[in-house]
N, C-alpha and C positions, 0 to 999 in steps of 0.2 A: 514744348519742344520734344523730339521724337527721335527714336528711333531710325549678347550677344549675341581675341578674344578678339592687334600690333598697333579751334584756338586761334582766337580771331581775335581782339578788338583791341587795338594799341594806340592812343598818340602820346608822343615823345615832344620834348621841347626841341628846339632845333640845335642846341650844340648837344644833344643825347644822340648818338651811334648805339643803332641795336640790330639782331639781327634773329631770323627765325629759320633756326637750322640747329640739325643736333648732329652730336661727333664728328667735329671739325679736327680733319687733322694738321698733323706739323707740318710745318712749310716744307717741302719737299723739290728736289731740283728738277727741273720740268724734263720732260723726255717724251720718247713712245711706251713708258712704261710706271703704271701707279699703284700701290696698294689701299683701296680705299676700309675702312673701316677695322683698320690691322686690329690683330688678336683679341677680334672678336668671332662669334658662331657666323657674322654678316661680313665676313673679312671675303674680300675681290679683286683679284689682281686685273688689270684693264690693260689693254692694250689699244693703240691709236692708226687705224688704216683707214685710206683713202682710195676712192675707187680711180685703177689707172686704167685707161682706153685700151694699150696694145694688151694686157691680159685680159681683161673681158674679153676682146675676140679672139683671142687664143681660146680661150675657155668655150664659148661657142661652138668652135670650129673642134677642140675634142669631143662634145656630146652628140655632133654629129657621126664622128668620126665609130665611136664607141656605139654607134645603136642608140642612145638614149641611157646606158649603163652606167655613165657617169652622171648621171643627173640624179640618178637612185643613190649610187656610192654619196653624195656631196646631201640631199635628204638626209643619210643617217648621219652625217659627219660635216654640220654647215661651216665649223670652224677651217677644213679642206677649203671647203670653198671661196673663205674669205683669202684663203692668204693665196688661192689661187685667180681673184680676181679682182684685188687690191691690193694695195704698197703699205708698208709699215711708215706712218709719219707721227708727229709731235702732234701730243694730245691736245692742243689749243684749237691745233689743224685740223681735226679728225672729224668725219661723216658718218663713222661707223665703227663700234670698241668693239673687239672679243674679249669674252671676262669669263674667268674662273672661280668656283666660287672655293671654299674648303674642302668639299667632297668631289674636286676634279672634275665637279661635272661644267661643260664648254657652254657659252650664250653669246648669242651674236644681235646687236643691240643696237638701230638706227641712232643716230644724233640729231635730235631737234632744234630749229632755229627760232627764236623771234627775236623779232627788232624792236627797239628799244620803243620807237614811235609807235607803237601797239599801247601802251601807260606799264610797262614795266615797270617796278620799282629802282632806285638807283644804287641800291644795296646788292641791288643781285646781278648789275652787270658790270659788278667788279673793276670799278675803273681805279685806276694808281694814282699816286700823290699829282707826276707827272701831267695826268692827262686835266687833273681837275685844277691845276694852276691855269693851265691852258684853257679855262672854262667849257673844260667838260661838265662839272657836278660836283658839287659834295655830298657827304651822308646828311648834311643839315636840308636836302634840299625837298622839296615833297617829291611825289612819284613823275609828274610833268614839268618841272620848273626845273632852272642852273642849266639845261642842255647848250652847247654849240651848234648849232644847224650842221657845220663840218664835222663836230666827229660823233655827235647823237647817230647820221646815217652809218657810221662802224659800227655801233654798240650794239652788242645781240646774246639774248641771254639762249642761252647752249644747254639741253639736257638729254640724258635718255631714261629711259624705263627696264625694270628689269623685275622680277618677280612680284609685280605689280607697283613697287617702289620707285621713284622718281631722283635723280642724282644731277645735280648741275653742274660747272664749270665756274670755279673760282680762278677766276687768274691772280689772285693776291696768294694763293694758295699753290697756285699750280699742278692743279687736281681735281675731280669732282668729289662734292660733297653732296650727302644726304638731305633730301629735306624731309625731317621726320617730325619736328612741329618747333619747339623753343630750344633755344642755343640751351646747353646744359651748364651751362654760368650764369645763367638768368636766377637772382637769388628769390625766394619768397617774399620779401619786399619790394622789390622790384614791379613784380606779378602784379600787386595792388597800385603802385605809386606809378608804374607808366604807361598800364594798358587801359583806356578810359575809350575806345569805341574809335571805330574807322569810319569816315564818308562812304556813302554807296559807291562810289570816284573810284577811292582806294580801296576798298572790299573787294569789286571787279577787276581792278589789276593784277591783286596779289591773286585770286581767283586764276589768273596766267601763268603764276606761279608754281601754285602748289597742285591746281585742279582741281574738278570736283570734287565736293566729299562724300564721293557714293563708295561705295563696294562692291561693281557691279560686278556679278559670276556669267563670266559668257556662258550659254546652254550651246555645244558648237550643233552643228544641224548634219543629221545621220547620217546622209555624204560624207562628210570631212571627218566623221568619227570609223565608219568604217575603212577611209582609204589610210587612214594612220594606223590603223591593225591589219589591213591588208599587207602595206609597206613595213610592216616590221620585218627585220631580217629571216626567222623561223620563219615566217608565215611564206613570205617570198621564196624561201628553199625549197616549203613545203607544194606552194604553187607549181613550181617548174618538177618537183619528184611526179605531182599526180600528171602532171601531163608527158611527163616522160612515162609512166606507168599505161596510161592509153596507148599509148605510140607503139609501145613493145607489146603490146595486149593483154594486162595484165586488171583486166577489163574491171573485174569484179572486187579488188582490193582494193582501184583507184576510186571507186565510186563510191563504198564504203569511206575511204577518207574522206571525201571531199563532200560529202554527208555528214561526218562527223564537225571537219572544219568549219561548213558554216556553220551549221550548229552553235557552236563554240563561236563563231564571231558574231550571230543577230543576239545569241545572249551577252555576249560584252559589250554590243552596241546599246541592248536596250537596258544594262546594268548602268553602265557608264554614262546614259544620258538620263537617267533616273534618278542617280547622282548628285550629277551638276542640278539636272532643274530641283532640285531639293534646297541646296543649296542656293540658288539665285533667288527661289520664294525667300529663302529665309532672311536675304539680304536687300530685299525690294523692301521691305517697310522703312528701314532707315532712309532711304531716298526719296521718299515722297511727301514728308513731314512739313510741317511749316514751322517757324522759330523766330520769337522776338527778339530783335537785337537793338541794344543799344549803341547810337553813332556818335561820333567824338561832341555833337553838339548837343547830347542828352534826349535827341528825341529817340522816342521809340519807332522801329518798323519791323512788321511783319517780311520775313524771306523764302524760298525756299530752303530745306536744311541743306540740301545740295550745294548753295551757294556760301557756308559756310567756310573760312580760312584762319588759320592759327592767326589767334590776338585780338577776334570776336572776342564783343562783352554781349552774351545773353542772356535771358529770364526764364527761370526755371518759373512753370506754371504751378498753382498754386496745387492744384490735381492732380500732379502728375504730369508723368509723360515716358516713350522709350525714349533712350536716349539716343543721336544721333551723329555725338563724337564725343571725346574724351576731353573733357573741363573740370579745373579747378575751381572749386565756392570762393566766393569772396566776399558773400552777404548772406544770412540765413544759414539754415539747416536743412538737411535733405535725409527720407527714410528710402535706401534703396536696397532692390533685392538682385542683387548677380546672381543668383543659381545659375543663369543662361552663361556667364563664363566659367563661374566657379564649381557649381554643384553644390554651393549651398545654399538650400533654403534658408536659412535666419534671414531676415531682414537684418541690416545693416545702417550705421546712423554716418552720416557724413557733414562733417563740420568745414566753417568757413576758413580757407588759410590765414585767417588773420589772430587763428586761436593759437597758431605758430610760431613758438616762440625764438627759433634760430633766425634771426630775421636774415642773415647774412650767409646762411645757407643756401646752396642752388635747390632748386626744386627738381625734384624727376620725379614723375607718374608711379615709380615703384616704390621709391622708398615712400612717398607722401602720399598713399593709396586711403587715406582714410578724409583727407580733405578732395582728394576725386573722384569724380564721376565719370565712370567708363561707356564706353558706347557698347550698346547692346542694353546693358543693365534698364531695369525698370525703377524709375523713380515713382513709387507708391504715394509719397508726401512731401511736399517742402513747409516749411516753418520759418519764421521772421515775426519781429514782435511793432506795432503801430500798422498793418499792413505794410509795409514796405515790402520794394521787389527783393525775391530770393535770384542772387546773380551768378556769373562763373563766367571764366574766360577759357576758351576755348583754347585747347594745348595740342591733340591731334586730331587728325582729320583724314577721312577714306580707309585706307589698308592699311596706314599710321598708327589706328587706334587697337584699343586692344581685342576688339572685334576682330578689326579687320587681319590681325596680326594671325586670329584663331582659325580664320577665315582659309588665310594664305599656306598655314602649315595641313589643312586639308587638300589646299589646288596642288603644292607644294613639297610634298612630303619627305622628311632626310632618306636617301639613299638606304635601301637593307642591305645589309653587310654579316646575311647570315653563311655561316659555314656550311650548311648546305648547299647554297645555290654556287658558291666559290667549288664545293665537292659538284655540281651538276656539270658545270660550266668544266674543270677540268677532265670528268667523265667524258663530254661530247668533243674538246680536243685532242683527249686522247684516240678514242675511236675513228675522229675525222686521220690521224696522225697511220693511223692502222689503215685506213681506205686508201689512202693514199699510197701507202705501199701495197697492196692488193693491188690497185689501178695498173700500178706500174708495171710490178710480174703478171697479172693479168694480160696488161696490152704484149709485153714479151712474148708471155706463152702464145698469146691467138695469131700474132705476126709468124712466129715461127710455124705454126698450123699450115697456116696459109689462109686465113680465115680473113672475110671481106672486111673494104674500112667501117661501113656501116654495124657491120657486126660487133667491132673491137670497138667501136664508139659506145653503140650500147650496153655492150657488156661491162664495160669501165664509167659509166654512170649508175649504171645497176647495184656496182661494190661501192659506192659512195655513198647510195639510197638506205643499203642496208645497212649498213656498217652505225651512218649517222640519221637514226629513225626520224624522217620528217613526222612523223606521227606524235612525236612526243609533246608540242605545243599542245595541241588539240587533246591528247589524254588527259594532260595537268590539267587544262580549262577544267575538260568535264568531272574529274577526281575530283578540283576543288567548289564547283559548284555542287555538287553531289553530298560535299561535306558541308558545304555553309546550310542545304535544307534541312541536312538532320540537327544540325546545333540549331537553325531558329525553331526546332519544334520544341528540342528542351529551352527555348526560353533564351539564348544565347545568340546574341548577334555579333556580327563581326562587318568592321569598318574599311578594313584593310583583306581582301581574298586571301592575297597571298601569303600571307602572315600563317594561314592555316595548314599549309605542309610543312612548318617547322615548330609547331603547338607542339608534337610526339618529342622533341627533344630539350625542354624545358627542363631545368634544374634547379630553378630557384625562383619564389613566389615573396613577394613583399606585400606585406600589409600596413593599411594606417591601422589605430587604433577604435578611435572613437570616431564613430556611427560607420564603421567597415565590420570589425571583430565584436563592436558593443554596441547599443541599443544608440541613436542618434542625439538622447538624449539622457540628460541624468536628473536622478530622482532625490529629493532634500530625505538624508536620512537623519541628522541630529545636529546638534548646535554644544562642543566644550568649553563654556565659561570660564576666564580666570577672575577670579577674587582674592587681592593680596599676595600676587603673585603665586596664587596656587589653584591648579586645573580643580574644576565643581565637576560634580555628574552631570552626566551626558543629557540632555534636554531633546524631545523625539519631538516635540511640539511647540514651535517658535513660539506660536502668538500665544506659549505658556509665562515667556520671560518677561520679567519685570522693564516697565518702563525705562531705560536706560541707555545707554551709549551703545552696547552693543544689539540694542535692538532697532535701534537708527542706525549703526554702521550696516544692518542686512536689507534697513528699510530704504539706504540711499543711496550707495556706492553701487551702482550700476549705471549702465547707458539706455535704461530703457525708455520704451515713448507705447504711446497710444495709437493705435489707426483702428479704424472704423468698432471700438468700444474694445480693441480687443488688446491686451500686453505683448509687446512683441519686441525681442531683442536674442540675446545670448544666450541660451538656452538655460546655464548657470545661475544666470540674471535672473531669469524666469522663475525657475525652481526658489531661488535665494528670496524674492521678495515674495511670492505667492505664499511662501509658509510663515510669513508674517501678517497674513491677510490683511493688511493695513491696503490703504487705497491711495490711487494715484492721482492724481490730478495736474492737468497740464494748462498753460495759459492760453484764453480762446481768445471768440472776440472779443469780450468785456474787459480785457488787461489795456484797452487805450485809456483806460482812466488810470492806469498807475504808470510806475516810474517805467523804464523800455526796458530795464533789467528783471521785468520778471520771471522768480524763478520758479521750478515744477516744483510740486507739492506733495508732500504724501500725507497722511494723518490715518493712525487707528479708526477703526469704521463704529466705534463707538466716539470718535472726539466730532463734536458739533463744527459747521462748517462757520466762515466769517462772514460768509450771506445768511446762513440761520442765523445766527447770533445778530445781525441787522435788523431780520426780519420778526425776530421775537427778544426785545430785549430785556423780559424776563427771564430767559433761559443764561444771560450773562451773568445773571446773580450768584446761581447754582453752579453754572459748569465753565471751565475756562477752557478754550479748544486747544488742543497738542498739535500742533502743526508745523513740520520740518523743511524748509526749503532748499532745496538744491540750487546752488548760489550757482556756484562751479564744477564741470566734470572735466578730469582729466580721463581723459582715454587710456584703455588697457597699451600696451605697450610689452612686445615681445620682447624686447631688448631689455627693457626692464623688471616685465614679469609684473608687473601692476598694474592698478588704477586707483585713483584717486581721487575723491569728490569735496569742496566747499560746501557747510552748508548752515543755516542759520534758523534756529529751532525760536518760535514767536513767545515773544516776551524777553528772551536771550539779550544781554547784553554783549555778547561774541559771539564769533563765527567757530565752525569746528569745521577739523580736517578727519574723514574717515578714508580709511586705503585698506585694501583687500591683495592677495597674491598668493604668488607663493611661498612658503611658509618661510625657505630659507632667506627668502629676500625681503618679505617683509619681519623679520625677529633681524637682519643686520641695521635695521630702520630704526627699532625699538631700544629704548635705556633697559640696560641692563635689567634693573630691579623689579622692573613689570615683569621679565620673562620666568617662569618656572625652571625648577634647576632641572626636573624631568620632562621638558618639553622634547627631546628628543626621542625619550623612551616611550611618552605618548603620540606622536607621531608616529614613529615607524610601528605601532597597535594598531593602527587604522591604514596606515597605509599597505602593510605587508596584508592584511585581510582584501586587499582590490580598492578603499575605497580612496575619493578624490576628495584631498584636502586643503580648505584654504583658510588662510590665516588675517584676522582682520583686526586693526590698530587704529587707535585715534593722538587728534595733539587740538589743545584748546587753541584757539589763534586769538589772541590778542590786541586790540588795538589795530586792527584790521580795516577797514573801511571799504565800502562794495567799491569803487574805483578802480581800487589797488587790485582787490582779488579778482578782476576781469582780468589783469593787465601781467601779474608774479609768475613768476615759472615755478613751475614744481620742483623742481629741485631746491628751491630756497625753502621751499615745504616739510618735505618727506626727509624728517632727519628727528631726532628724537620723540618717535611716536613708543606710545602705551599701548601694550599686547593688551586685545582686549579676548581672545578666543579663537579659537577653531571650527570652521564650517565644513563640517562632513557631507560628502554628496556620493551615491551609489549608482555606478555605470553598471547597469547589468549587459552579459555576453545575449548576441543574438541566436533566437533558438537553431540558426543554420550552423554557424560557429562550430559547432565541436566535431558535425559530424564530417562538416567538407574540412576540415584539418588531420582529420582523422583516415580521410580517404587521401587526402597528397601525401601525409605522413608515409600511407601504406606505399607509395608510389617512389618512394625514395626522391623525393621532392624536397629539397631544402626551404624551411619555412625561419621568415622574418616579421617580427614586428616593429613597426616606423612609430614613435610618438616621442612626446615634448614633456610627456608628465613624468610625475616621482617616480626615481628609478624603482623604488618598491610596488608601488600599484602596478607599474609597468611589468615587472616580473612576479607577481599574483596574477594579473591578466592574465599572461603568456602560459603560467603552467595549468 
């Protein structure tokens, strides 16, 4: 499946009502006016017009009238236009919304029609209790079945488009709603228990629905790019100045601009579409992909990924793949790497939702980002034990996903709201404000002269030219391109031009911590044992400590995995077992002879394997192998500040619980009497010196049984654990760090540091 940041295969039993749509709002009393998406950053108020005959030819009949000047005015300002050549009617009624978004800025938005007999689904053309007593339909019904021939020819699913986002017409709602992929009341069991694959039937329907799941970046073509910098207000000004400037014979200034101007616009044309087509490669590979899906009848088919629709069950390849929307696991494990949205390189481990234990909680893509798979991201590996498919059901889809989302805030970008351009902007009104009375006393003075009309015309365009420099578009252009080639020689690029005349008034610089201000990675510097409730010396060399619980809590309490022979996880992770030099081992193909719960293996690289030990069963006499399996991992967890792992060491008659974190949260974990009475005092030793410390605890489990410990939640876990030690780890600062600190400092630049760690390493960092 294929192929960065903003869910298909479902059948339902037939008395199950479900629906695929997120932030559904409260019923609201129908009108010419709605707010869809209230308080939020996507909040839009809508309005409902319809086109009326006698103002369209009114409307005509002034662009005649005006020269063609109204059609430029109604260009910069289409929201004029609507309400000059349509009627305000009741949004059920409506051909065409003006909608505003949070930043006032205006969109004028056609209303698309299909009719039901196209295979609409019967969910999305909202019909009321009423109509389906009447045998219109019910939700039990499939997407072609339950219709009336009389009122299937009414039924028409209604939507428009808008920042590349798609919005329908609920008439149960009396609103439009988003379609952004699964209702946000869809709980995690749900996920698993009702979406089990669509007919190709149903796929192509909803397919009518939602649309492709492309992201495609239109490249517009150098025509339509230059005539929208042409028609920009300044530019139009500037137009009509140079040609006023010839007329008066002001021969040699006007030519000079108008040299300058285009200038300034083949470079904006060839920035601008250099741009986009950047962008549209980068969004071409998700569209061209193929993807196994599973249909409600179990069979497997290849599709385009294009033809993908929230509530797809498809198959993650065994090899990888880009990904091509945004899907939750439902089977298997997955190693993926988002640098392409996130910026970080670790690879990242992605577990099935069924490791989820809130079963009655709704699912969303943000909070439950460690059981999904985002579009864009590279899935490097999937894993499942007997060969079975590794699966996931697709959530969003197109500009929905979080690709696409990353996509759209590039075409899209919030409004700047810098103080300067609000200071440029009042500068040129106020000067225009000053022209204007020049004009006046000007036309005074030349009338009383006696001076011809021609003359008083031009001379009173002349105090408007100067006063408000049409020249000033075309300077900025070329200033700020002039500044973007000396930054990219030092190494600096910039995304945004305009952004770069308000860089000189900058006052405050925020940083992350770690791999920004310190090294991307941390380095294992010692390991403080307790014994008896009291801190040992300091140990600089893991694989010095004696065989014990604490050298299995560093050997397994991680989420790490294998790809192509190499360790790859959390950089902590990394650090923390490599200085145990003990060795990993993961289940291949040979685990179909064991139970399906096989778990990853670690053992000291002096403990014999239990294929040596088969293959030479004299060496069983001498030596017995150490070998620790990781039963269970819970995942690290922000919220909680830990992780957790099950694991069962061969020969063991129980299982053991090892959890790592941070310090203060795991010693609230811990009984009393394990903890040192100076643990605090040796904490902040290591921590006020910079480094990063974590603290790691064990508890025997008992009477456990592999079963259970697939199925228990952690928190029936993580509750009377034994302090076993402190794991020191050293962020060194990057060699740039002090000196570019050093030079904003000098700049009267207020400097921040942003991190999550102990407030002590935090403030050694920082000084």
């Amino acid at each position: 499946m294929c192929h960065n940041m903003n869910l298909r295969s479902g059948s339902f039993g037939s008395s199950t009502e479900y629906h695929l749509l997120q932030n559904v709002n409260k019923p609201a009393k129908a009108g010419t006016r709605a707010v869809i998406n209230e308080g939020t950053d996507d909040e839009l108020e809508c309005w409902g017009h319809r086109w009326h005959a006698g103002k369209v030819a009114i409307y005509y009949l002034l662009c005649l009238l005006s020269l063609g000047s109204l059609v430029l005015i109604m260009y910069w300002k289409p929201e004029w236009k609507l309400r000059l050549t349509q009627t305000p009617c009741h949004l059920s009624r409506a051909n065409t919304v003006l909608l505003k978004d949070v930043y006032d800025r205006y969109q004028v938005s056609h209303v698309h029609r299909v009719a039901a007999h196209e295979g609409i689904p019967v969910e999305f053309l909202n019909i009321t209790e009423v109509e389906k007593e009447n045998g219109y339909g019910s939700a039990s019904d499939s997407a072609n079945d339950g219709f009336d021939d009389k009122y299937a020819s009414k039924a028409v699913f209604r939507y428009f488009m808008i920042y590349n986002y798609r919005y329908y017409w609920s008439k149960t709602k009396n609103t439009f709603l988003p379609l952004w992929g699964l209702d946000p009341s869809t709980s995690c069991a749900q996920l698993v228990e009702n979406y089990t694959g669509y007919s190709d039937e149903e796929q192509k329907n909803r397919l009518k629905v939602f649309g492709d799941n492309t992201v495609e970046v239109e490249v517009p073509s150098p025509l339509k790019i230059l005539v929208d910098e042409v028609l920009n207000p300044f530019y139009v000004f500037q137009l009509l100045s140079t040609i006023f400037w010839f007329v008066d014979e002001y021969t040699p200034y006007a030519v000079w601009i108008a040299i300058i101007s285009t200038g300034s616009l083949l470079v904006s044309l060839y920035e601008t579409r250099k741009q986009r087509k950047v962008l549209h490669d980068m969004a071409l590979s998700s569209n061209t992909a193929e993807v196994t899906v599973i249909r409600n009848t179990g069979e497997r088919e290849v599709v385009w990924a294009s033809m993908l629709v929230p509530g797809d069950v498809i198959v993650m390849p065994i090899r990888g793949c880009h990904m091509c929307c945004d899907a939750v696991l439902t089977a298997g494990n997955c190693i993926v790497n988002e640098s392409v949205l996130t910026g970080e390189s670790t690879p990242v481990t992605k577990n099935p939702i069924t490791a989820h234990h809130e079963d009655d909680e709704p699912y969303n893509p943000d909070v439950h980002r460690r059981f999904t798979v985002f579009a864009g991201s590279e899935v490097i590996q999937t894993r499942y034990y007997e060969n079975m498919d590794v699966t996931a059901i697709v959530v969003r889809t197109g500009f929905s996903t979080l690709k696409g989302e990353l996509l759209n805030s590039i075409l899209f970008p919030k409004p700047m709201d810098f103080k300067f351009y609000q200071d440029a902007f009042k500068f040129v009104l106020a000067m225009a404000v000053i022209a204007m009375f020049g004009m006046v006393y000007g036309i005074y003075a030349q009338i009383i002269d006696g001076q011809q009309v021609e003359e008083v015309i031009l001379r009173a365009i002349d105090i408007i030219t100067i006063a408000v420099p049409p020249s000033l578009p075309a300077a900025m252009t070329v200033g700020t391109i002039y500044a973007q080639s000396r930054l990219k020689k030092e190494g600096i690029f910039c995304i945004s031009p305009p952004r770069i005349n308000v860089s000189g008034k900058l006052k405050l610089f925020c940083f992350d911590k770690t791999g920004t201000l310190t090294e991307e990675g941390l380095d294992f510097w010692g390991v403080v044992p307790v014994l008896e409730s009291h801190f040992q010396n300091v140990v600089t060399a893991a694989d010095m400590l004696p065989r014990g619980l604490l050298l299995s809590a560093m050997a397994t309490c991680h989420s790490l995995t294998e790809v192509e022979g190499q360790i790859v996880g959390e950089p902590l992770d990394v650090q923390m077992f490599c200085a145990t030099k003990w060795i990993l081992e993961e289940p291949g193909q040979d685990t179909v002879d064991y139970d399906t719960l096989v778990p990853t293996v670690v053992r000291p690289p002096d403990s014999p394997t239990a294929a040596q030990l088969a293959a030479d069963s004299e060496l069983l006499l001498f030596q017995v192998p150490h070998e620790v399996g990781i039963v269970r991992q819970f995942p690290f967890s922000s919220n909680l500040q830990l992780m957790s792992v099950i694991t069962r060491t061969l020969g063991s008659s129980h299982m053991d619980l090892f959890t790592k974190g941070a310090p203060e949260r795991v010693i609230a974990l811990c009984v009393d009497k394990s903890v040192p009475d100076n643990f605090l005092d040796v904490l902040e030793q290591y921590t006020v010196r910079g480094f990063r410390v974590i603290a790691l605890a064990h508890k025997k489990l008992k009477k456990l049984p592999w079963h259970q410990a697939q199925r228990i939640k952690r928190n029936q876990l993580e509750f009377e654990l034994t302090f076993l030690g402190l794991l020191v780890m050293q962020n060194t600062l990057k060699p740039a760090t002090a000196p570019v600190i050093s030079e904003l400092k000098k700049a009267n630049i207020r400097l921040v540091m942003v991190t999550g760690d102990n407030m002590q390493t935090a403030i050694s960092v920082a000084r």
